[in-house]
VOVOSE-942406 format. One line per 4 residues: number of its first residue (from 1); their letters; for each residue y, x, z of C-alpha. Coordinates in nm, 4 decimals, padded with zeros to 6 digits. Example, Ala and Ser with C-alpha at 12.3 -4.5 7.8 and 13.67 -1.06 7.14 Angstrom:
1	as	-00.4500 01.2300 00.7800  -00.1060 01.3670 00.7140
//
This chain:
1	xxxx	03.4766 12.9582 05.1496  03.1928 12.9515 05.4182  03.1260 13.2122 05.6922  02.8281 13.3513 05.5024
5	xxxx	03.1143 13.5211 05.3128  03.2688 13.6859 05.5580  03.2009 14.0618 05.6309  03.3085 13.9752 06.0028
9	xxxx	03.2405 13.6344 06.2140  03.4944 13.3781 06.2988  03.4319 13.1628 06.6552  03.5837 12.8084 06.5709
13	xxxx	03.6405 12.6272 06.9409  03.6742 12.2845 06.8566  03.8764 12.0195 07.0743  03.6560 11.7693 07.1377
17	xxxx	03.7457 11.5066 07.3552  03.9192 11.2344 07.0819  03.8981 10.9553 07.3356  04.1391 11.1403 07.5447
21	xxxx	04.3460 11.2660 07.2755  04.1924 11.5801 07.3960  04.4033 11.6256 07.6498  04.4113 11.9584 07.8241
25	xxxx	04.2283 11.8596 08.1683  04.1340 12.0879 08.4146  03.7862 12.1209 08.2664  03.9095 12.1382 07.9537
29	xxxx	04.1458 12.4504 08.0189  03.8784 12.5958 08.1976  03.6284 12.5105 07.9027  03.9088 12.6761 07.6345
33	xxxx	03.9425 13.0006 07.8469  03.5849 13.0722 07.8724  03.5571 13.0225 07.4915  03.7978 13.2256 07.3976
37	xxxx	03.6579 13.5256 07.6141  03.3278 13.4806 07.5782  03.1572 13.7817 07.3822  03.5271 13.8924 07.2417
41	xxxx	03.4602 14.2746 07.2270  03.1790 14.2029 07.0230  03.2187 14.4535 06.6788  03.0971 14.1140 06.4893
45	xxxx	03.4147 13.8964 06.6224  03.6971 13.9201 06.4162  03.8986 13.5922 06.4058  03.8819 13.3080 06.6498
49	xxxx	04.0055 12.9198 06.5087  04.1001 12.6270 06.7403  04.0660 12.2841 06.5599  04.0025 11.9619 06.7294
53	xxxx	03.8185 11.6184 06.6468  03.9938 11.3410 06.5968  04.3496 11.2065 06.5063  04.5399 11.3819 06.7871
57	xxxx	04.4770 11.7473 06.7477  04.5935 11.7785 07.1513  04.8131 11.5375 07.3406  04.8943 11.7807 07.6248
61	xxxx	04.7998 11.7627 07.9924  04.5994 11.4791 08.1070  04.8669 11.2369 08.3202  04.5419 11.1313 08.4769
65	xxxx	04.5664 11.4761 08.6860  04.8891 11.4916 08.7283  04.9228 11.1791 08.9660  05.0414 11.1260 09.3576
69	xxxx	04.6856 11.0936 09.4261  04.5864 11.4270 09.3529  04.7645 11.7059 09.5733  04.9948 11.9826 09.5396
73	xxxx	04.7608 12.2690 09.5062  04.5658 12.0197 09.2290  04.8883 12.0460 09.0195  04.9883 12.4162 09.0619
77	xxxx	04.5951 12.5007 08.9298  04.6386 12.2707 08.6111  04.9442 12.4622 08.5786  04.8369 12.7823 08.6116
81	xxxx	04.5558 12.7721 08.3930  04.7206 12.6341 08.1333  04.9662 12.9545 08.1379  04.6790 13.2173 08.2050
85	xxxx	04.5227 13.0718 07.8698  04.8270 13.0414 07.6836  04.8778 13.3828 07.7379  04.5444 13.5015 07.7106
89	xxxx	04.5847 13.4143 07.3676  04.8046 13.6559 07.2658  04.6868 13.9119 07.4976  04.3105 13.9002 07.3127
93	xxxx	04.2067 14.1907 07.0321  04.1447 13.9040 06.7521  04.3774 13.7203 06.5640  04.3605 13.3328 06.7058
97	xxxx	04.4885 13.0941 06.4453  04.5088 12.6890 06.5311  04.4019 12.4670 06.2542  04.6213 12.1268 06.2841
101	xxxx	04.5299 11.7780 06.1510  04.7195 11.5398 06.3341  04.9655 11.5254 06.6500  05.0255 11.8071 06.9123
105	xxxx	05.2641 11.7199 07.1938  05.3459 11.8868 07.4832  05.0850 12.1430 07.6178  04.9024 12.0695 07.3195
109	xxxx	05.2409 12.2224 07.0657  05.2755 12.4670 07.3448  04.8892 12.5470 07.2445  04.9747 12.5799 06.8831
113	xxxx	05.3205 12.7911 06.9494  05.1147 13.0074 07.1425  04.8608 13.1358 06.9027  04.9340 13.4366 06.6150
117	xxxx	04.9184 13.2012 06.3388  04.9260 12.8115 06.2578  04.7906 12.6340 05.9507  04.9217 12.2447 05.9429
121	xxxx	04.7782 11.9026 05.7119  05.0986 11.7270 05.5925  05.0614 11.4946 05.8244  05.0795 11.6537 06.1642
125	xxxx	05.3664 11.6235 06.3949  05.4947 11.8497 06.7113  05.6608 11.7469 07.0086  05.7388 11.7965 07.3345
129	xxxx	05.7677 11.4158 07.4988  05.8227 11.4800 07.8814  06.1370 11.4463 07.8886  06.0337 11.0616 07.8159
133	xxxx	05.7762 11.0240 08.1366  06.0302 11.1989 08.4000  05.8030 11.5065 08.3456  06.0498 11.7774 08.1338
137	xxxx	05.8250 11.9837 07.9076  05.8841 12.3354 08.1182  05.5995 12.5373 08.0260  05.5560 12.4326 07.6607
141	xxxx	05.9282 12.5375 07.6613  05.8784 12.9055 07.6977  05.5940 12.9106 07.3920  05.8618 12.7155 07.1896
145	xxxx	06.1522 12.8795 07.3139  06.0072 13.2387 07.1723  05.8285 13.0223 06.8090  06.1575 12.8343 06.7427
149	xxxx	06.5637 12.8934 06.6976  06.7262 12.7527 07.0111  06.9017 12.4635 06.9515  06.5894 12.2876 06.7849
153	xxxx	06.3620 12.4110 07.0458  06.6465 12.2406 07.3066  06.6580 11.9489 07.0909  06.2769 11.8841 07.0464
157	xxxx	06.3021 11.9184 07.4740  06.5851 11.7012 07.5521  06.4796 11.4098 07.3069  06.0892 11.4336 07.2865
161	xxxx	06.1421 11.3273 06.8818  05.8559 11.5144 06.6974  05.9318 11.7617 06.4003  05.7073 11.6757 06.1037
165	xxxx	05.5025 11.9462 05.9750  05.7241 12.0660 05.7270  06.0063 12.0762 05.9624  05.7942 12.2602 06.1681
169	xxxx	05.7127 12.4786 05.8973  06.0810 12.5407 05.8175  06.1884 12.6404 06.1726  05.9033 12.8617 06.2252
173	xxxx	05.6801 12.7067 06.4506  05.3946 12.7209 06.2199  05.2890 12.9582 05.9188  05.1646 12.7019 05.6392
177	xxxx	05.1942 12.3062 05.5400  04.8831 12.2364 05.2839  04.7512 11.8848 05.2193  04.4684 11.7438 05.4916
181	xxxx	04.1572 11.7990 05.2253  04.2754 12.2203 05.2044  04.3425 12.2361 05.5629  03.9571 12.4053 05.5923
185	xxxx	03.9969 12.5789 05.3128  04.3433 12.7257 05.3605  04.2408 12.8514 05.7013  03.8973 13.0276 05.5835
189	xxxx	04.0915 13.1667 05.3124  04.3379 13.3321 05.6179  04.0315 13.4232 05.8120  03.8210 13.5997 05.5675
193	xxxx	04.1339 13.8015 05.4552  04.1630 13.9015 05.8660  03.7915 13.9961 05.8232  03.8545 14.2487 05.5464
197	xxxx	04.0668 14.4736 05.7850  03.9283 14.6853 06.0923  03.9156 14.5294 06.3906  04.0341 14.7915 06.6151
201	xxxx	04.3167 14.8636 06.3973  04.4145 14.4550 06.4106  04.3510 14.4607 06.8171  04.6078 14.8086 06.8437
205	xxxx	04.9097 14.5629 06.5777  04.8449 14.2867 06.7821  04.8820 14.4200 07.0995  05.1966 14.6590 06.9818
209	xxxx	05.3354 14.3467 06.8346  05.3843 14.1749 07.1185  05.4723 14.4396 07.3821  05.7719 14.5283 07.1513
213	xxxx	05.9100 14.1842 07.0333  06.0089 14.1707 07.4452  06.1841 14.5139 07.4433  06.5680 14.5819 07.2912
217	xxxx	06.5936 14.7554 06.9153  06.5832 15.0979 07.0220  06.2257 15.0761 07.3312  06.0988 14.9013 07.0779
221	xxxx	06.1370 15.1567 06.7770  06.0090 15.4180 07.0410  05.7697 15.1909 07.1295  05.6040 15.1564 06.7568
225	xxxx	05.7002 15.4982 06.6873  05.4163 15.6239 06.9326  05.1452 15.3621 06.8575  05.1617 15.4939 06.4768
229	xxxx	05.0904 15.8378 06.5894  04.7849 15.6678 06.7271  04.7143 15.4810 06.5004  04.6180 15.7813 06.2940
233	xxxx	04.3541 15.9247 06.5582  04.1438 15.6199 06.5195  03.8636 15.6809 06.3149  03.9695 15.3942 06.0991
237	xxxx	04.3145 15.4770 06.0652  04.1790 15.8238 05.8574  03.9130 15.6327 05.6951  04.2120 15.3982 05.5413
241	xxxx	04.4075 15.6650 05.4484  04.1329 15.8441 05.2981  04.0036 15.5730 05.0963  04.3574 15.5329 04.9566
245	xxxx	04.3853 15.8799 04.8581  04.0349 15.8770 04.6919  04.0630 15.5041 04.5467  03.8409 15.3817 04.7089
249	xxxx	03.7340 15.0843 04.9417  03.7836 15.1831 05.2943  03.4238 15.1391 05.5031  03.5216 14.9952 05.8552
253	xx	03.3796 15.1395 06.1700  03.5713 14.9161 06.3881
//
């Protein structure tokens, strides 16, 4: 499947730095964030894909930064960054799906816990190291502690000993394992299926599905119970319906 097919557009941000493992410097945090807002109301944006180059798909934060020789206020703005665009993720109106081919460990499995939807090649791996440098894995923690069951997330944190991808698959940290040659393929196939549904109507389930997965059983249900009242006002919502009724294809305004 290639773009040309799709009746939206996909952004793919690519981690490019294989030398460094593409490690999430400060640069490169500050690089990720401005890709991942950059034109993201457009009507034409529907999905957005991060992949990276090389055997490490992302190592984490680079150590490099996080020495004695840098200060105090250095570290807290790696830091913070790193959560504003972890969270950005989740707070943006298209789906963001990470591609994996290779090793992600520590900031870099807290990247991939952190977007809607992971695809995997067979031979990636996850983990969260720190523990191993003196430098406990904190912030990846909360992105695994809400993808995984407890105990494993505790376990991958107090040993740093990586889940394979099918483990990872099995606990629920990401969606699909497929072999390394259908990794592209497997993803576009996700993708163009995102880009047959209207946008706005994606960017109000998103939203909704994270504001209620923080709220108890019943805030939630009144939660959800509102949003599909308004989910009928929206032009598309009618248009769906409508196109159901009449058997047709629905014709997205977005």
């Amino acid at each position: 499947v290639t773009p040309v097919a799709f009746t939206g557009s996909y952004r793919n941000i690519i981690l490019n730095n294989p030398r460094k493992r593409n490690a999430l410097s400060l640069a490169m945090l500050q690089s990720l964030r401005e890709d991942l807002l950059h034109d993201v109301k457009s009507k034409e944006l529907r999905v957005i894909v991060i992949s990276a180059e090389g055997p490490v798909f992302c190592s984490g934060h680079d150590l490099k930064e996080l020495s004695s020789e840098d200060d105090v206020k250095h570290h807290s703005q790696v830091f913070e960054i790193c959560a504003e665009v972890m969270t950005l993720i989740q707070k943006l109106p298209v789906p963001v799906i990470a591609k994996v081919n290779g090793l992600a460990t520590a900031a870099g499995c807290q990247l991939v816990a952190s977007c809607d939807i992971a695809v995997a090649s067979e031979k990636s791996q996850f983990a969260t190291p720190g523990v191993n440098i003196g430098l406990f894995c904190s912030t990846p923690a909360v992105a695994l502690g809400r993808s995984l069951p407890r105990k494993v997330a505790l376990e991958m944190l107090f040993t740093g000993e990586p889940l394979s991808a099918q483990e990872a698959l099995m606990h629920g940290l990401i969606s699909k394992v497929v072999p390394e040659d259908k990794l592209e393929e497997e993803t576009m196939k996700i993708s163009h299926k995102i880009c047959e549904s209207s946008k706005s109507v994606l960017a109000l389930g998103k939203a909704t599905f994270y504001r209620q997965i923080a709220q108890d059983l019943d805030t939630a249900y009144k939660l959800t119970t509102q949003v599909m009242v308004d989910n009928l006002t929206l032009r598309d919502g009618q248009e769906g319906i409508e196109a159901f009724i009449q058997k047709r294809k629905p014709v997205w305004s977005h």
